[in-house]
C-alpha positions in Angstrom: -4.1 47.7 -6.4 -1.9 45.4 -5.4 -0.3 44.5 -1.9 2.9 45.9 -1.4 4.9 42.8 -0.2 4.2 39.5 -2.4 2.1 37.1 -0.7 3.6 34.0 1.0 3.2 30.6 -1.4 2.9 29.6 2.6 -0.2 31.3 2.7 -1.2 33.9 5.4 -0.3 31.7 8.6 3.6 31.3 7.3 6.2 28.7 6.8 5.7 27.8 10.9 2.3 25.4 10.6 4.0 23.7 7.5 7.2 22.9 9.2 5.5 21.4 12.3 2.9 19.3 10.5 5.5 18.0 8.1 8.0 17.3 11.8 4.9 15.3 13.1 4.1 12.8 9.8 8.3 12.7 9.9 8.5 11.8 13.7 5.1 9.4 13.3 6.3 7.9 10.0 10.2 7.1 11.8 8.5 5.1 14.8 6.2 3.1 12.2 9.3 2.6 10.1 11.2 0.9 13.3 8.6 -1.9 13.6 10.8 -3.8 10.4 14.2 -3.8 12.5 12.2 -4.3 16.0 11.1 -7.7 14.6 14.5 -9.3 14.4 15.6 -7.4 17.7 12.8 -8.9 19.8 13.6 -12.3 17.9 17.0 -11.8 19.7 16.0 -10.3 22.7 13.3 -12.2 23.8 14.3 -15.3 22.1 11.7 -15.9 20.0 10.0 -17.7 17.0 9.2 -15.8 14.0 5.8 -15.8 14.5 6.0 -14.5 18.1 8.1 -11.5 16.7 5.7 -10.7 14.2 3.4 -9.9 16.7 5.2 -6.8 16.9 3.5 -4.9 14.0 0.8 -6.7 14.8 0.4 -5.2 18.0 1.2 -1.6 16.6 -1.3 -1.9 14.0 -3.9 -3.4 15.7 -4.0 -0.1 17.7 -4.9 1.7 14.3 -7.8 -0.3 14.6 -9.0 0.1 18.1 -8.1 4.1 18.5 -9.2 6.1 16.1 -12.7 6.6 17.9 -11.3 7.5 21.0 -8.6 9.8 19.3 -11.3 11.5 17.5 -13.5 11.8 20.2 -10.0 13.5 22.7 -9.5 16.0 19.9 -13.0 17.1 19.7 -12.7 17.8 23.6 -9.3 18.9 23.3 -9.3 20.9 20.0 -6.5 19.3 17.3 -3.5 21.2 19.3 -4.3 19.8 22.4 -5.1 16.1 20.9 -1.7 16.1 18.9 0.1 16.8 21.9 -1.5 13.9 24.0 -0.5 11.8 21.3 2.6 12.6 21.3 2.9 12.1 25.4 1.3 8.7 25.2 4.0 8.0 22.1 6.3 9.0 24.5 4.9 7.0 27.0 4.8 4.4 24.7 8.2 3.9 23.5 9.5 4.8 27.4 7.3 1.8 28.5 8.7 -0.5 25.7 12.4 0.3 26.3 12.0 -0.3 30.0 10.1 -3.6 29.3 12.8 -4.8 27.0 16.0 -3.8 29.7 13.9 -6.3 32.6 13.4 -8.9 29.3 9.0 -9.0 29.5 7.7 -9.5 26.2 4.1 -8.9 27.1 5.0 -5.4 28.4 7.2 -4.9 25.6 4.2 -5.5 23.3 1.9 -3.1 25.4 4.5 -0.4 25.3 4.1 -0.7 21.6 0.5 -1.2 21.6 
């Protein structure tokens, strides 16, 4: 006997989980992709060589590195929900800090921001 409504190719939670994870790898994958323009706009901000600029991927990569220990360890605590939403604060955060460390012209803190 079959169901009387055909099943979702969603599955049984719906469309809604799909559309939000697919929003986060989008929003995640846009701020990675700026790191290729940032370069020459620090170069011209900051006033830089190209080897100083570079440290701006760098710096965001090198936090792939160092975080995903803690970030596993926050989402065990915090469930996946909660741990995707403090990431997204502390990207937040992250870009907030950079933006304001660009407008006063600190590189360092531009770097952190990004970090």
């Amino acid at each position: 006997m079959s169901a009387p409504y055909p099943e979702s190719p969603a599955g049984t939670y719906g469309w809604r989980p799909i559309v939000i994870i697919a929003s986060l790898f989008f929003i995640i994958g846009f701020v990675t992709w700026l790191n290729g323009p940032l370069i020459t706009f620090v170069q011209v901000a900051f006033d830089l060589s190209t080897v100083s600029a570079f440290l701006v991927p760098m710096c965001f990569y090198f936090s792939y590195l160092l975080f995903p220990v803690p970030a596993t360890m926050l989402a065990q605590r915090t469930g996946l929900r909660g741990g995707l939403v403090i990431a997204l604060v502390i990207l937040s955060a992250g870009i907030a800090i950079f933006g304001e460390c660009v407008s006063v012209r600190w590189y360092p803190g531009a770097l952190g921001g990004l970090f």
